[in-house]
Biopython code that builds the backbone (N, CA, C, O; Angstrom):
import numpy as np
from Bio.PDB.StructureBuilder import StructureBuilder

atoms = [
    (1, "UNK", "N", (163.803, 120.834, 73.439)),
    (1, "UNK", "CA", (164.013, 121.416, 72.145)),
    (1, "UNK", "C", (163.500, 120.436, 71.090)),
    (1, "UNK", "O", (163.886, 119.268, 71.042)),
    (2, "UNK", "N", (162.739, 120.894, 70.368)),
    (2, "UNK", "CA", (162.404, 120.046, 69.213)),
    (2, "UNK", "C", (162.910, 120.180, 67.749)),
    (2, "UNK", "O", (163.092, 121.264, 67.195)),
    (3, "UNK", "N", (163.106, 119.038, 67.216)),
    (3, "UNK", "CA", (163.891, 118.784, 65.807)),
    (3, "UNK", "C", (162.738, 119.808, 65.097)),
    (3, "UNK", "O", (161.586, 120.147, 65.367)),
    (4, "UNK", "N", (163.813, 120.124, 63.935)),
    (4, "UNK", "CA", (163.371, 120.337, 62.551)),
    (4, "UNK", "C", (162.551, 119.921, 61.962)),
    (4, "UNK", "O", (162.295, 119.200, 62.926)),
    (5, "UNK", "N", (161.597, 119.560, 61.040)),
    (5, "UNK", "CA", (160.435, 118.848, 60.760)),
    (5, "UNK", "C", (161.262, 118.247, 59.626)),
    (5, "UNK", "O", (160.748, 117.181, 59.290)),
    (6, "UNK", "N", (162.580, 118.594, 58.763)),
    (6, "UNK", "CA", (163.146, 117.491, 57.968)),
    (6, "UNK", "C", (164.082, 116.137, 58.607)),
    (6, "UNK", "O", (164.467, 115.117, 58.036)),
    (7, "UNK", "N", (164.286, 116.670, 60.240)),
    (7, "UNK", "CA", (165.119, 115.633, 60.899)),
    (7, "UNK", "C", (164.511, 114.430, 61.192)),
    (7, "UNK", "O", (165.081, 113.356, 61.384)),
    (8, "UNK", "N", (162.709, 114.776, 61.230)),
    (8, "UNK", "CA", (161.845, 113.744, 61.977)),
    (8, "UNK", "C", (161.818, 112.776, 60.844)),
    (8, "UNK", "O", (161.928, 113.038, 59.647)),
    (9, "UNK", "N", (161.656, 111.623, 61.409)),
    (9, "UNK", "CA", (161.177, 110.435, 60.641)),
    (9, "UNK", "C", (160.178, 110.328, 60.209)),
    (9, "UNK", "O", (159.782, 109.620, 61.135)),
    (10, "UNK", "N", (159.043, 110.422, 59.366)),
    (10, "UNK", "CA", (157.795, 110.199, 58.826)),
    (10, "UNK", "C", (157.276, 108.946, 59.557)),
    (10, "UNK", "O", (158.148, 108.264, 60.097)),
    (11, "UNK", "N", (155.818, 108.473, 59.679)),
    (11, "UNK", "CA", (155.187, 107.425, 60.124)),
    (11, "UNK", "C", (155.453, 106.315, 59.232)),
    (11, "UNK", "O", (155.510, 105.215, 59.780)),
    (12, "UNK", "N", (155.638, 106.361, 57.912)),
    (12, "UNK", "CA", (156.081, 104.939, 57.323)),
    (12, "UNK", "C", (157.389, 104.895, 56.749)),
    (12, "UNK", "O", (157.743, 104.460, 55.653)),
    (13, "UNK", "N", (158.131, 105.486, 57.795)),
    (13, "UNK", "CA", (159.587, 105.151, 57.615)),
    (13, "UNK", "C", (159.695, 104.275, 58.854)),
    (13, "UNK", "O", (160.496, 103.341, 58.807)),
    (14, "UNK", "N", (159.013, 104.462, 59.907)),
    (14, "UNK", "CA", (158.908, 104.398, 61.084)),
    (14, "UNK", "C", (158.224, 102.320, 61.773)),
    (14, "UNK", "O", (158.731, 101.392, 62.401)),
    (15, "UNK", "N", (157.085, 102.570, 61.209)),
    (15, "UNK", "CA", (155.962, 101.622, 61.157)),
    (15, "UNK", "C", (155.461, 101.027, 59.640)),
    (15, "UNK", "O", (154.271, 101.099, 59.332)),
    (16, "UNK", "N", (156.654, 100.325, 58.553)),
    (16, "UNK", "CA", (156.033, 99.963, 56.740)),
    (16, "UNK", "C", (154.467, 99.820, 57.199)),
    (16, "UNK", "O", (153.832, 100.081, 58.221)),
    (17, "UNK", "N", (154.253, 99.414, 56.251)),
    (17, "UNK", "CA", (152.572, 98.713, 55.801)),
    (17, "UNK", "C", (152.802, 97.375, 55.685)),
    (17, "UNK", "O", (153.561, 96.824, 54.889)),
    (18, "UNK", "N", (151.810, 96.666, 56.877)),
    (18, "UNK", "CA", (151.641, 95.293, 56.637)),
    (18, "UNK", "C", (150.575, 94.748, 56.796)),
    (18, "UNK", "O", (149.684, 95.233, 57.493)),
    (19, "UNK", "N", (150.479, 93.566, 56.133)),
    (19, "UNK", "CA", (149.331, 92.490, 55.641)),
    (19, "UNK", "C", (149.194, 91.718, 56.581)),
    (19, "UNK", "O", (150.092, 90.974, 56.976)),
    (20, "UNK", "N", (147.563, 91.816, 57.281)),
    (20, "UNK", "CA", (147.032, 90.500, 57.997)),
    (20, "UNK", "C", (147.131, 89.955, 57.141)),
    (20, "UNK", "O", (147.180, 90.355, 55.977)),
    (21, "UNK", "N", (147.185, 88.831, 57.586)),
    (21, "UNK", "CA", (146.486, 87.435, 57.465)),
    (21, "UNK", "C", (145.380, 86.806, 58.555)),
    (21, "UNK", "O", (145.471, 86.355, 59.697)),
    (22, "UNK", "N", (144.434, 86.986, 57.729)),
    (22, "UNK", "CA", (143.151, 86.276, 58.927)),
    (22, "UNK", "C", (142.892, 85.208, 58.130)),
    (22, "UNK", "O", (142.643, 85.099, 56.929)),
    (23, "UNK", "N", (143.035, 84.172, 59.350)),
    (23, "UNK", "CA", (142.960, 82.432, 58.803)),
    (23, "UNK", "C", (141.119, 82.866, 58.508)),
    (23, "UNK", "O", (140.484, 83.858, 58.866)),
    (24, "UNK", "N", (140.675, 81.585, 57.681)),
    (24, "UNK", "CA", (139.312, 81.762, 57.409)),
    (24, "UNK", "C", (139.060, 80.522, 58.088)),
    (24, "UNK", "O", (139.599, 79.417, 58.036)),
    (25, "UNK", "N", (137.425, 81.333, 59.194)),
    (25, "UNK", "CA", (137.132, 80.093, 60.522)),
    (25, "UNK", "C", (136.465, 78.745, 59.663)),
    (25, "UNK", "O", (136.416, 78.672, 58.435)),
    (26, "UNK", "N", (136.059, 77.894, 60.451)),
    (26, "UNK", "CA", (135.611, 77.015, 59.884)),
    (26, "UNK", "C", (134.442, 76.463, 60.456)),
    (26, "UNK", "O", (134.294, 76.473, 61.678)),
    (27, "UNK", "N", (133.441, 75.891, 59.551)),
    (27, "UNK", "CA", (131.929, 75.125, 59.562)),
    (27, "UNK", "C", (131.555, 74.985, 61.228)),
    (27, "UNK", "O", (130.409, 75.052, 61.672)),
    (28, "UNK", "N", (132.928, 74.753, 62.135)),
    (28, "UNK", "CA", (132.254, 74.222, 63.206)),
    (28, "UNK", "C", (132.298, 75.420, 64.093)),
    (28, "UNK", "O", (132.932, 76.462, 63.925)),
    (29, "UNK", "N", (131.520, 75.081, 65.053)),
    (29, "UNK", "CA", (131.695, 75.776, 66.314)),
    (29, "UNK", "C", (131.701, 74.848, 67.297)),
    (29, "UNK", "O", (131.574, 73.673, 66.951)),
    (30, "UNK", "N", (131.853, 75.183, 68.779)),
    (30, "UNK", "CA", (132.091, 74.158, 69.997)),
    (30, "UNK", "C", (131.924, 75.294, 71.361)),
    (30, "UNK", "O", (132.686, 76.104, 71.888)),
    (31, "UNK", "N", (130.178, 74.767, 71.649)),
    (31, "UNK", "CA", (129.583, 75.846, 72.144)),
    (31, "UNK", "C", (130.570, 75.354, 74.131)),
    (31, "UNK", "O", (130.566, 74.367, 74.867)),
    (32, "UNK", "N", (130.935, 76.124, 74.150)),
    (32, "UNK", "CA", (131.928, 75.694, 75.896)),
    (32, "UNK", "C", (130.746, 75.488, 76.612)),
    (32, "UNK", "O", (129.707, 76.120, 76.422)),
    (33, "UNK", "N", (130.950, 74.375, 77.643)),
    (33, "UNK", "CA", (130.336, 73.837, 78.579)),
    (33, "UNK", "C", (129.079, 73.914, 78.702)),
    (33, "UNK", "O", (128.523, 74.607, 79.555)),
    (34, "UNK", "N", (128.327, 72.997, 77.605)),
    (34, "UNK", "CA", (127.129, 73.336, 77.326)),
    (34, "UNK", "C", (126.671, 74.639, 77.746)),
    (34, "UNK", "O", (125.605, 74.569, 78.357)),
    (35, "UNK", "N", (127.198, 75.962, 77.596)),
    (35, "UNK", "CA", (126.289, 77.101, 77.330)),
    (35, "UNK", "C", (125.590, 77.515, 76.032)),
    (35, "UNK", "O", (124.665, 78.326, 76.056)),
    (36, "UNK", "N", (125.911, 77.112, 75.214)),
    (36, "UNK", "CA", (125.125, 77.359, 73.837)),
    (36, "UNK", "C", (124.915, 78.760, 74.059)),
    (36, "UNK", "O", (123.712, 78.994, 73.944)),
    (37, "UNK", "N", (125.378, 79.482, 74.248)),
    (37, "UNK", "CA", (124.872, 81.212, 74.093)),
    (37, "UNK", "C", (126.131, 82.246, 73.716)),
    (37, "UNK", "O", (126.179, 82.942, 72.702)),
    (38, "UNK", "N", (127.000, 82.190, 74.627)),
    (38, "UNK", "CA", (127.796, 83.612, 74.233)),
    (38, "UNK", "C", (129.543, 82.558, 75.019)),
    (38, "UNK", "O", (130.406, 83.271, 75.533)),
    (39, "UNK", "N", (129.661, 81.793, 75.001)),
    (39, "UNK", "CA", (130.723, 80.940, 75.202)),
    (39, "UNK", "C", (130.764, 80.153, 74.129)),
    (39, "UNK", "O", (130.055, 79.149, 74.061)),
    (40, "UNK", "N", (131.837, 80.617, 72.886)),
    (40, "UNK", "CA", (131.356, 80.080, 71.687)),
    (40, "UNK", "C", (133.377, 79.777, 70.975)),
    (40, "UNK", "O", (134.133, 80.735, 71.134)),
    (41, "UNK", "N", (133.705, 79.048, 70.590)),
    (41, "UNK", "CA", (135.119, 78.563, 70.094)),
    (41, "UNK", "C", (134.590, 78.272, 68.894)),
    (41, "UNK", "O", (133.647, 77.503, 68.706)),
    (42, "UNK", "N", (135.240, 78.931, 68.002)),
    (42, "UNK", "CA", (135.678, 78.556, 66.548)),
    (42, "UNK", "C", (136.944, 78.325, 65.719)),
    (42, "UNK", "O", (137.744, 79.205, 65.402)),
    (43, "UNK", "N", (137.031, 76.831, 65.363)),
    (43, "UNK", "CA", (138.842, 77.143, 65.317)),
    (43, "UNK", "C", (138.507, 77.177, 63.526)),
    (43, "UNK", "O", (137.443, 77.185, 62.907)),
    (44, "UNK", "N", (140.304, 77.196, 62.961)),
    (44, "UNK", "CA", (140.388, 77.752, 61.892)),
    (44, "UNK", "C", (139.969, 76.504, 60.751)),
    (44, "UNK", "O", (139.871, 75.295, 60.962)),
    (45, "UNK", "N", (139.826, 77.034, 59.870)),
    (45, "UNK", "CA", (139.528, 75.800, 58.973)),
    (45, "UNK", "C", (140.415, 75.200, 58.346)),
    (45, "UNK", "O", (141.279, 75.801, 57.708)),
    (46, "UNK", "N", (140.325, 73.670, 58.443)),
    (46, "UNK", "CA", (141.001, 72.607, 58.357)),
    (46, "UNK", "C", (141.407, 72.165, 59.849)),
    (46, "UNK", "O", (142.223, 71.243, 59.832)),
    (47, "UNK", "N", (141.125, 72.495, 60.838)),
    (47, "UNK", "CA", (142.100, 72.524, 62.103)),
    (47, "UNK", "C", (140.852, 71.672, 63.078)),
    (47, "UNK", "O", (141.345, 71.284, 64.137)),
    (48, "UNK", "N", (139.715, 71.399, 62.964)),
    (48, "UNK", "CA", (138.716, 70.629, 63.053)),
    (48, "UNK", "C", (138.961, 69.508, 64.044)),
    (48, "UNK", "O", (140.078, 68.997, 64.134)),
    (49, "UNK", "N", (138.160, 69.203, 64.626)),
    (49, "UNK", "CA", (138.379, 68.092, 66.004)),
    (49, "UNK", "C", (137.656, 66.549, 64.729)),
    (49, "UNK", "O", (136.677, 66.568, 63.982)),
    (50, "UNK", "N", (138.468, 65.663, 64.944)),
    (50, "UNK", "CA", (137.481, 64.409, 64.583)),
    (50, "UNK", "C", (135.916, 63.847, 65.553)),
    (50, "UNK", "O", (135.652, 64.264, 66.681)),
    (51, "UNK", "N", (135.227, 63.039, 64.924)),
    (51, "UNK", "CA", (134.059, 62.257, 66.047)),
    (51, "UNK", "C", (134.541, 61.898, 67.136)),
    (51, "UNK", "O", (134.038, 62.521, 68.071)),
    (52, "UNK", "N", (135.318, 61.144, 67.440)),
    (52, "UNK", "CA", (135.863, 60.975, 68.281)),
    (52, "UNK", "C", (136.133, 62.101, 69.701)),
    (52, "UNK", "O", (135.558, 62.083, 70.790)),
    (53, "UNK", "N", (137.168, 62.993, 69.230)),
    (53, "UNK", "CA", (137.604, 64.183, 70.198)),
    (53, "UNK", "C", (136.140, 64.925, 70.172)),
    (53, "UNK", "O", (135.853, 65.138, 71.350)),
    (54, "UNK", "N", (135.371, 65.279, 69.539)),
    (54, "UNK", "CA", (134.158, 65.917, 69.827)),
    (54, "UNK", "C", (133.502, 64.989, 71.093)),
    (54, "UNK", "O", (133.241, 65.486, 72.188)),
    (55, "UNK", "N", (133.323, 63.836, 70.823)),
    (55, "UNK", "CA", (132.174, 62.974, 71.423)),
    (55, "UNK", "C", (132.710, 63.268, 72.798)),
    (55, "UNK", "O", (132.006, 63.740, 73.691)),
    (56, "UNK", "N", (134.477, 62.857, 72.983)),
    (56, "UNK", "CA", (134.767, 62.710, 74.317)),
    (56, "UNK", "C", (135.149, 64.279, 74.783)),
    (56, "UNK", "O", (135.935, 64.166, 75.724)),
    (57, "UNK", "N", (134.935, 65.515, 74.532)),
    (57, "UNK", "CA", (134.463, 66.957, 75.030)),
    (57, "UNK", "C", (133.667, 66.978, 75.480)),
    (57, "UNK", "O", (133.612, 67.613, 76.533)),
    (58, "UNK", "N", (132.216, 66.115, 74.851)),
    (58, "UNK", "CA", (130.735, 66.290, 75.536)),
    (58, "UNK", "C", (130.654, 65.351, 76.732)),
    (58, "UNK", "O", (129.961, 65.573, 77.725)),
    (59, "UNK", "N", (131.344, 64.395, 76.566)),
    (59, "UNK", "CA", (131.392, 63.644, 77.628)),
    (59, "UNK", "C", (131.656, 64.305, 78.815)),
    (59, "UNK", "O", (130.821, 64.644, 79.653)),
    (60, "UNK", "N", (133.119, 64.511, 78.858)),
    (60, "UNK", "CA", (134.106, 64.685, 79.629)),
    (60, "UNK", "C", (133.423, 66.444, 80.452)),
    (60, "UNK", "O", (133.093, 66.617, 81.625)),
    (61, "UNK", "N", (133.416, 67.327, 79.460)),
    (61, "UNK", "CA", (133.228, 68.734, 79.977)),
    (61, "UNK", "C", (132.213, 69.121, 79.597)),
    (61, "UNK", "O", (131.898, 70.162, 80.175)),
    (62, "UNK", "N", (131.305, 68.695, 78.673)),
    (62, "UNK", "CA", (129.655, 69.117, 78.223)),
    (62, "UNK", "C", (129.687, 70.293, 77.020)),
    (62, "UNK", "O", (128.868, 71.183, 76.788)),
    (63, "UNK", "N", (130.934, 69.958, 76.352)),
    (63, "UNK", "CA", (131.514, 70.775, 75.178)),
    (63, "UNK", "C", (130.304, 70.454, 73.899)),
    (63, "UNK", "O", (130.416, 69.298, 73.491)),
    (64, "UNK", "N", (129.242, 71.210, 73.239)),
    (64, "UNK", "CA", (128.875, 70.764, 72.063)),
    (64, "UNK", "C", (129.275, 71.196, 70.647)),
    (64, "UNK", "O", (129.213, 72.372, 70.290)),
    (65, "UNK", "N", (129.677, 70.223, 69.879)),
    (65, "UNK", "CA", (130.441, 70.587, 68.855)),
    (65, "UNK", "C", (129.079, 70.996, 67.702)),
    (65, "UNK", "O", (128.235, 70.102, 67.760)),
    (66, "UNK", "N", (128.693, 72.103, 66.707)),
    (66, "UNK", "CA", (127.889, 71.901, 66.078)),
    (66, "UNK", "C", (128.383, 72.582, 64.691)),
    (66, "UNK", "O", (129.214, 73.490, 64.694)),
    (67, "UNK", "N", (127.790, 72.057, 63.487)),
    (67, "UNK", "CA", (127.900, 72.358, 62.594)),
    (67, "UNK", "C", (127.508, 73.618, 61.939)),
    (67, "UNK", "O", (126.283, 73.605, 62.059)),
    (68, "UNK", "N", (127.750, 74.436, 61.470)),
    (68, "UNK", "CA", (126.932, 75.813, 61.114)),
    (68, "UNK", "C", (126.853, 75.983, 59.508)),
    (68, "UNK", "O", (127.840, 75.309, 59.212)),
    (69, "UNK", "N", (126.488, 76.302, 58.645)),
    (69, "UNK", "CA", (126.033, 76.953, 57.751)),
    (69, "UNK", "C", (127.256, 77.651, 57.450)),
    (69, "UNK", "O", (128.068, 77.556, 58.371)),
    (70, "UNK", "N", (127.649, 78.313, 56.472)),
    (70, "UNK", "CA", (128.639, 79.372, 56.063)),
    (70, "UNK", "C", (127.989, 80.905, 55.753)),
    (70, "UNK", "O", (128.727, 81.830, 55.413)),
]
sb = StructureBuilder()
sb.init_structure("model")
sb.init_model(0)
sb.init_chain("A")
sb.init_seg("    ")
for serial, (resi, resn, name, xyz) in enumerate(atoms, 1):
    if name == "N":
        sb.init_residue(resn, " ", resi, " ")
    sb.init_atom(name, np.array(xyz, "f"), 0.0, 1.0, " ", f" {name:<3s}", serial, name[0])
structure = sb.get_structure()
């Protein structure tokens, strides 16, 4: 048996309206295991690896960190 159409709850009584938030990425990328193609990490901006943690990624796993353009 189905309700009344004044018993039903409407969709935004149900589910409000809400706001992403999409962090904005940042300058770098860090192409995974030297593939440089479609294995690609971008973290958020400000959240950035120093020289250091970059250098020892490429070392360690063949991670290249590169700079991009905006």
């Amino acid at each position: 048996m189905t309700e009344p159409a004044a018993n039903r709850a409407s969709w935004t009584e149900i589910a409000p309206a809400t706001q992403w938030n999409i962090p904005e990425p940042s300058d770098w990328e860090c192409e995974l295991y030297g593939t440089g193609r479609n294995m690609v990490f971008r973290p958020t901006k400000g959240n950035e690896p120093n020289w250091f943690w970059r250098q020892m990624q490429y070392l360690a796993f063949g991670n290249r960190w590169v700079k991009r353009a905006p």
